[in-house]
C-alpha positions in Angstrom: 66.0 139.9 90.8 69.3 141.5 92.3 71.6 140.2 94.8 73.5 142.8 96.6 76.7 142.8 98.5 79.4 145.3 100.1 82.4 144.8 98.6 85.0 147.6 99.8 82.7 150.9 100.0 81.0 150.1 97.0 77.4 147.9 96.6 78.2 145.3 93.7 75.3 143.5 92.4 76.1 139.7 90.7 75.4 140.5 87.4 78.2 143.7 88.0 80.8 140.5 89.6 79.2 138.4 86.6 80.1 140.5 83.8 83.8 142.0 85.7 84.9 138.0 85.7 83.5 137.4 82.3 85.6 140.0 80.8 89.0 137.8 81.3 87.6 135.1 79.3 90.3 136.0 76.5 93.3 136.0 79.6 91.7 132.9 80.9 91.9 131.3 77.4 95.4 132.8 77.0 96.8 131.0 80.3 94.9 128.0 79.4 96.4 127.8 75.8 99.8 128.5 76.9 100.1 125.9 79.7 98.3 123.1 78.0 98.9 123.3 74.2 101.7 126.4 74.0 104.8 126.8 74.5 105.0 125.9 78.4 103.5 122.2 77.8 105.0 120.1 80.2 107.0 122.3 81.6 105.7 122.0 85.0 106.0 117.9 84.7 109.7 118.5 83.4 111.1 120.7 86.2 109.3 117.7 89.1 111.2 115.6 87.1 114.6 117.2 86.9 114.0 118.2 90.8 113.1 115.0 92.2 115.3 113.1 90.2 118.4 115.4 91.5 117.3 115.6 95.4 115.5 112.5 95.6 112.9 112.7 98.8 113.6 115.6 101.4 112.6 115.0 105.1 112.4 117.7 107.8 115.8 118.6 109.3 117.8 117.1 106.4 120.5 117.8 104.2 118.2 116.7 101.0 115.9 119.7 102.1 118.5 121.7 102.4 119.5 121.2 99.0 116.2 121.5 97.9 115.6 124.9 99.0 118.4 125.8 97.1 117.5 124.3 93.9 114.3 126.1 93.9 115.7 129.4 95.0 118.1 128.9 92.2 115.5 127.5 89.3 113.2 130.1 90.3 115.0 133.2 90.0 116.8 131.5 86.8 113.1 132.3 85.8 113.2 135.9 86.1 110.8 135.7 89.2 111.5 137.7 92.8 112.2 135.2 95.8 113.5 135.4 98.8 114.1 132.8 101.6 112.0 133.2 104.9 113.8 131.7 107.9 112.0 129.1 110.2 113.4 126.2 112.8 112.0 122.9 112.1 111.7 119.3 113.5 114.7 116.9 113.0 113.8 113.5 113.1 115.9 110.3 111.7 114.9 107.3 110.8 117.6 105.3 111.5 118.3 101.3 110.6 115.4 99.6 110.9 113.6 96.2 110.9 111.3 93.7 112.0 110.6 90.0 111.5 107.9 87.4 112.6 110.5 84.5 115.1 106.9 82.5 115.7 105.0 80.7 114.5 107.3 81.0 111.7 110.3 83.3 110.5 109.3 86.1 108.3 110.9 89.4 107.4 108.3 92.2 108.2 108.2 95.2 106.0 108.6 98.3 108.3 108.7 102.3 108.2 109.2 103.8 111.8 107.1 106.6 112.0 107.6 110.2 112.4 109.0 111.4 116.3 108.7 107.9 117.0 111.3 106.9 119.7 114.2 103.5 118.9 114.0 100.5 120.4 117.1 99.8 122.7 120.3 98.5 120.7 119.5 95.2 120.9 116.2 95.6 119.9 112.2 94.8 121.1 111.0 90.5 121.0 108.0 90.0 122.5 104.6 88.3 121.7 102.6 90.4 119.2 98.5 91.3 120.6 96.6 92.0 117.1 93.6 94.2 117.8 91.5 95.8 114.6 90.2 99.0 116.8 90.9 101.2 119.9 88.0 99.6 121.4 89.2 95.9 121.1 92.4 97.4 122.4 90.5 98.8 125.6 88.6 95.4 126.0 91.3 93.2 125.7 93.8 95.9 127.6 94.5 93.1 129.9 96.6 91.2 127.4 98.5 94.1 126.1 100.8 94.1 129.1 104.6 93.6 127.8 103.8 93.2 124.2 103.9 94.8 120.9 100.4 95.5 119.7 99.5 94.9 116.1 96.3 97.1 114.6 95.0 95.6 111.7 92.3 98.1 111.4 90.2 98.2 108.0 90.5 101.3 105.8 87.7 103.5 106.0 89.1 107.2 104.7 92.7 108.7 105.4 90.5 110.7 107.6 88.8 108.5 110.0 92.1 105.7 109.4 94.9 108.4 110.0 93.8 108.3 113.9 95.5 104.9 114.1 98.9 106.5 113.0 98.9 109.2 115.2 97.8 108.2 118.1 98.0 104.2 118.4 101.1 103.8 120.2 99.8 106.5 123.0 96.7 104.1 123.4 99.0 101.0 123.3 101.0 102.4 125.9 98.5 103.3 128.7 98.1 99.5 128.7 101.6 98.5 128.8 102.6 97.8 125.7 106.1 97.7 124.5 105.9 98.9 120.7 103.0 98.9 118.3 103.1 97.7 114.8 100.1 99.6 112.6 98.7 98.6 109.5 99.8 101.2 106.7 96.8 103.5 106.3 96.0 102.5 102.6 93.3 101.6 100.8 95.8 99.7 98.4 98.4 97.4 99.0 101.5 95.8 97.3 103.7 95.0 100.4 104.9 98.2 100.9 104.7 100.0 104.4 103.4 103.7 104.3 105.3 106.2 106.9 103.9 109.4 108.5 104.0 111.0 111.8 102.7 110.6 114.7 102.0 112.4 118.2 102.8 111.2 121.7 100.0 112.0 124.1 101.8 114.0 127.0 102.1 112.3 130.4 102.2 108.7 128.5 105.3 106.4 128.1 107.1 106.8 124.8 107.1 103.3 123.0 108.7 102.6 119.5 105.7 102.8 116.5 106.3 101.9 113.0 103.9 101.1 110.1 103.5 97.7 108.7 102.3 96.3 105.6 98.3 95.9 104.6 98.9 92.1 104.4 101.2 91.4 107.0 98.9 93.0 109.5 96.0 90.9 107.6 98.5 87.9 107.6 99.4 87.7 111.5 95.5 88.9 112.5 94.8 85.2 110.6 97.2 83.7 112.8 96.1 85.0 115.9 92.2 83.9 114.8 93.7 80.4 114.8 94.8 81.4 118.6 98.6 80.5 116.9 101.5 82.8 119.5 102.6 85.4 117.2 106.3 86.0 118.1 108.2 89.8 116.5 111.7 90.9 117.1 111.3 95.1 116.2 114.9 96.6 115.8 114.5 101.0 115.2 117.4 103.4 115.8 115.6 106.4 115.0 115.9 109.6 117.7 114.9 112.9 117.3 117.6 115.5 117.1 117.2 119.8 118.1 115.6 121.9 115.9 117.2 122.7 112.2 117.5 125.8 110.7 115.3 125.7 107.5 113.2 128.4 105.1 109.9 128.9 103.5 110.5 129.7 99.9 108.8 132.9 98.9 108.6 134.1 94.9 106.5 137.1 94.1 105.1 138.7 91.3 104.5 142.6 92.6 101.0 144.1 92.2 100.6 147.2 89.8 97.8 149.1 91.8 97.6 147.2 95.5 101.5 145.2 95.8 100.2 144.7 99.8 97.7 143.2 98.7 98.3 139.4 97.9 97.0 136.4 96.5 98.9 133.4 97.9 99.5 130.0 96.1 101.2 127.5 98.0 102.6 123.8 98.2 105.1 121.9 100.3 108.4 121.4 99.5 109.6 119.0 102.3 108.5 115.3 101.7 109.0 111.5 103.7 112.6 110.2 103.5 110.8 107.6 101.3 110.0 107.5 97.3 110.5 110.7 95.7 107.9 112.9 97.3 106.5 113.6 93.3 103.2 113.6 94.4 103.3 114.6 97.8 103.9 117.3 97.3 106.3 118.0 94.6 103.4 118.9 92.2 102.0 120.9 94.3 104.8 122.8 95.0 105.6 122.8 91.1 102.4 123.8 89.5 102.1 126.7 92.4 105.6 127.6 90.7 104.3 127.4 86.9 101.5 129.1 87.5 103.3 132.3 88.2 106.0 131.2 85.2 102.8 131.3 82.9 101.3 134.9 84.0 105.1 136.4 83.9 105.7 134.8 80.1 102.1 136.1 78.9 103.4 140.0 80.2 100.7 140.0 82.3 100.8 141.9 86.2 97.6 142.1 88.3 96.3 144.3 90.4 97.2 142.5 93.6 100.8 140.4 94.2 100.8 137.3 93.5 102.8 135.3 96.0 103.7 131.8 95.6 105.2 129.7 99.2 106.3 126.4 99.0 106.3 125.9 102.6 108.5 123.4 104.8 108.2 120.8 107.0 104.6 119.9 105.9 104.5 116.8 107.1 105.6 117.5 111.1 102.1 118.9 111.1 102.5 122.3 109.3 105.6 123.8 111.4 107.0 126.3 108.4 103.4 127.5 107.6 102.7 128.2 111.0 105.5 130.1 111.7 104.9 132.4 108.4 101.1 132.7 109.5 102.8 134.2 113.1 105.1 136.6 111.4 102.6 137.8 108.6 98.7 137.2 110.4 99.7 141.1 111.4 98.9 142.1 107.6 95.8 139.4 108.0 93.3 142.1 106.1 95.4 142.4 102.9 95.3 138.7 102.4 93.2 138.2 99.6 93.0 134.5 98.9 94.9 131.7 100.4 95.3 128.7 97.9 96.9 125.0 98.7 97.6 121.9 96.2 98.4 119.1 98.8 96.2 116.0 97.8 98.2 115.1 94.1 98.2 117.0 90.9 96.2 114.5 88.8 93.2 115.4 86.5 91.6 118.3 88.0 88.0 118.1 88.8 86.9 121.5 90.6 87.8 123.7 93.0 87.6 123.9 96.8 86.7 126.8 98.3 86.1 128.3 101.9 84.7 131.9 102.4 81.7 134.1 102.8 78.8 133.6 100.6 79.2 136.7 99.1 83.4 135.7 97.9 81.7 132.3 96.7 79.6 134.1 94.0 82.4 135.8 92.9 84.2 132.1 93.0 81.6 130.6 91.1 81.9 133.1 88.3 85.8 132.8 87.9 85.7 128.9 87.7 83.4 129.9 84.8 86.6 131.1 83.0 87.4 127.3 82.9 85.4 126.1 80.6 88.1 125.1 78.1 89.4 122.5 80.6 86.2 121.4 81.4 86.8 122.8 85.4 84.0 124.7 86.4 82.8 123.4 89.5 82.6 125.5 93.2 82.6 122.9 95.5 83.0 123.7 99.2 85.4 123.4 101.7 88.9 124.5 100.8 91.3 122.3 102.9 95.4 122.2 103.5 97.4 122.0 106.7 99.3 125.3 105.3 96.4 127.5 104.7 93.6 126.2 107.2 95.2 128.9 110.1 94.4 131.6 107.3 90.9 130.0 106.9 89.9 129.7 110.9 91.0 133.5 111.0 88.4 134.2 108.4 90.3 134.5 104.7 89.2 132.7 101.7 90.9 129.6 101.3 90.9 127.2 98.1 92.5 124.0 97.4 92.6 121.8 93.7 90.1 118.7 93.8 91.6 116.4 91.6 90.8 112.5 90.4 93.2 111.8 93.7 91.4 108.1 94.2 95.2 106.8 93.6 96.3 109.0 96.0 96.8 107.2 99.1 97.7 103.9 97.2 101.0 106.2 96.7 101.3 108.7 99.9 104.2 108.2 102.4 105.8 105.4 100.3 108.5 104.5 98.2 105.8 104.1 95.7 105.7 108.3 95.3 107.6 108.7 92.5 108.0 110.5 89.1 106.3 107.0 88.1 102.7 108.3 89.7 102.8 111.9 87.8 101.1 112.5 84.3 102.5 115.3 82.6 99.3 116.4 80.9 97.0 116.3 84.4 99.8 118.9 85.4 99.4 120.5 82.6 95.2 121.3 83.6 96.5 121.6 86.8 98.9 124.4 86.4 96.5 126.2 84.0 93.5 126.0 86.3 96.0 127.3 89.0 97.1 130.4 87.2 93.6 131.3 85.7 92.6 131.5 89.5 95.2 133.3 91.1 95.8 135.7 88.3 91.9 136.7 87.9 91.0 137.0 91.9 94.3 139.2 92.1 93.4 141.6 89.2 89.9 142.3 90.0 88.5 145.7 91.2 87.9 144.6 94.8 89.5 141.8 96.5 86.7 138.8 98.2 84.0 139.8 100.2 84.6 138.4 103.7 
């Protein structure tokens, strides 16, 4: 039987998309061969190096992004590739000196990272009894006891997910019951002392209090204590303030279409990190293999159809602020946007790809992930996810992301633990291949995706 659907003016049937996307088995294996056994092998895990090693990690508002943008813009048109900067205003937040140590029952240095738009703590700093609470709910029922302390949640890892809410909205809740700071447990599945950082969001209308992250086993260590109804004593030092808006760019590099140039496949990662670690892994590969994949497709001579447009976006991690200001400025030219892709949870082995569209654009999805084979890739799976695209992807345009063997991920993410350290230069090497097979094949075919 046949499967119809409009694509354009013209009634495709599957086995016509089947046997279009078939025919670039011999570009597919090209790409594949070039990033992964060719010339360009380890190229994309040699330029994370050499950039992350010479910035070091590059936090919204600073001078290390700032110098990060220019590297790129420099590296990338050392490549013989278009780009152009794309001028944005983004959060400034600093971090400040910081620390925190157990007075009571016994003195202990505390391992801290403030978090994101979290307030200081006067000069002199926060001492107060510590209330440990494992959930919003024991929060609400012991809210009684909260009054002029610093809360301490020890909640359990379920996912990033579910966990996450404790980040961003724990000192809110702490606050409505009078709390002084909070203390959260780092949002890891995976602990070696080391605090995870991230941002969080002030509910409006509620006192600001001081929030940083703790360890995995100092929150385990002082919920013990309080079990044994022990008075936990913390003295919390932060100096970090927010400062105005900065001046910052999303990256642009292009490479033009033959037949539609206003038409465009987008690839995309973040280029802004955590003033902690390296940012390698989040997202440094990302942002590399978004830039190797269109370094693979110019040294093969090849041009699609469509432009191919690679963003690395910034200030990510403030909840998307660059990407939202380029989906304002270009959501105008919404119907020539092809395909909207995102590599923001690691660039380790890839598994499949991640995809969000019509049923009609996931046939033609499942058919190109077919051109994978050689890496062992082929699998549709749904729901394409990344802070950048997902306002493309609510307005309707296909959106993929790379699934990869992340299940290290978060051990890593928003530490000093993100380093050059976590990255394997042959997982980028997949990586960047599947990227460019993807990109390159949904931009040169006939009609873009069905939406």
């Amino acid at each position: 039987y046949c499967v119809y659907f409009l694509i354009g003016k013209c009634i495709c049937t599957i086995s016509d998309i089947a046997t279009e996307v078939a025919g670039y088995a011999d570009v597919a294996k090209q790409i594949i061969d070039l990033a992964v056994f060719g010339a360009a092998q380890n190229r994309s895990y040699r330029r994370l190096a050499d950039f992350t090693d010479a910035i070091g990690n590059r936090v919204s508002g600073s001078h290390n992004l700032e110098m990060a943008i220019k590297y790129m813009y420099n590296a990338m048109t050392q490549d013989g590739l278009d780009v152009h900067l794309e001028p944005v205003k983004i959060p400034h937040w600093v971090r400040g000196k910081e620390s925190a140590e157990m007075i009571a029952p016994r003195a202990k240095s505390l391992a801290i990272l403030g978090l994101g738009s979290s307030v200081g703590t006067p000069p002199e700093g926060i001492e107060a009894e510590v209330l440990v609470v494992q959930s919003f709910e024991e929060l609400k029922r012991r809210a009684s006891e909260a009054m002029g302390r610093i809360v301490v949640f020890n909640q359990p890892f379920v996912s990033y997910g579910e966990t996450v809410a404790y980040r961003a909205y724990g000192a809110s809740e702490a606050a409505k019951e009078g709390a002084l700071a909070t203390l959260i447990r780092s949002i890891t599945p995976f602990s070696i002392n080391s605090p995870h950082t991230g941002w969080q969001d002030y509910q409006a209308g509620v006192k600001r209090i001081p929030s940083a992250c703790i360890t995995v086993e100092d929150a385990e260590l002082m919920w013990r204590m309080a079990q044994r109804g022990q008075k936990i004593v913390v003295r919390l030092t932060m100096g970090a303030k927010t400062l105005p808006d900065a001046d910052s760019f999303n990256t642009v590099v292009e490479i033009t279409g033959w037949q539609h140039p206003e038409q465009v496949v987008l690839l995309s990662g973040h280029l802004d990190s955590w003033d902690v670690g390296q940012g390698a892994m989040d997202d440094g590969g990302g942002a590399m293999i978004s830039w190797e994949a269109l370094s693979l497709i110019k040294d093969l001579g090849l041009r699609p159809r469509r432009t191919l447009r690679t963003v690395l976006w910034t200030a990510e991690e403030q909840g998307g602020v660059g990407a939202q200001q380029y989906y304002n400025l270009h959501k105008v030219n919404m119907s020539n946007f092809d395909l909207v892709m995102e590599s923001d949870l690691g660039t380790f082995t890839p598994v499949a790809l991640q995809f969000t569209g019509s049923d009609a654009a996931r046939k033609v999805m499942a058919e190109v992930v077919k051109l994978l084979f050689p890496i062992n890739t082929t699998k549709l799976e749904a729901h394409g996810e990344g802070t950048d695209i997902s306002p493309w992807m609510q307005a309707g345009v296909p959106g993929a992301s790379l699934h990869v063997a992340d299940n290290r991920y978060f051990w890593f993410h928003h530490s000093e633990g993100d380093t050059m350290t976590v990255q394997d230069p042959q997982a980028m090497n997949l990586c960047s291949a599947l990227w460019a097979v993807v990109a390159y094949v949904v931009a040169d075919l006939q009609d873009m995706l069905p939406r």
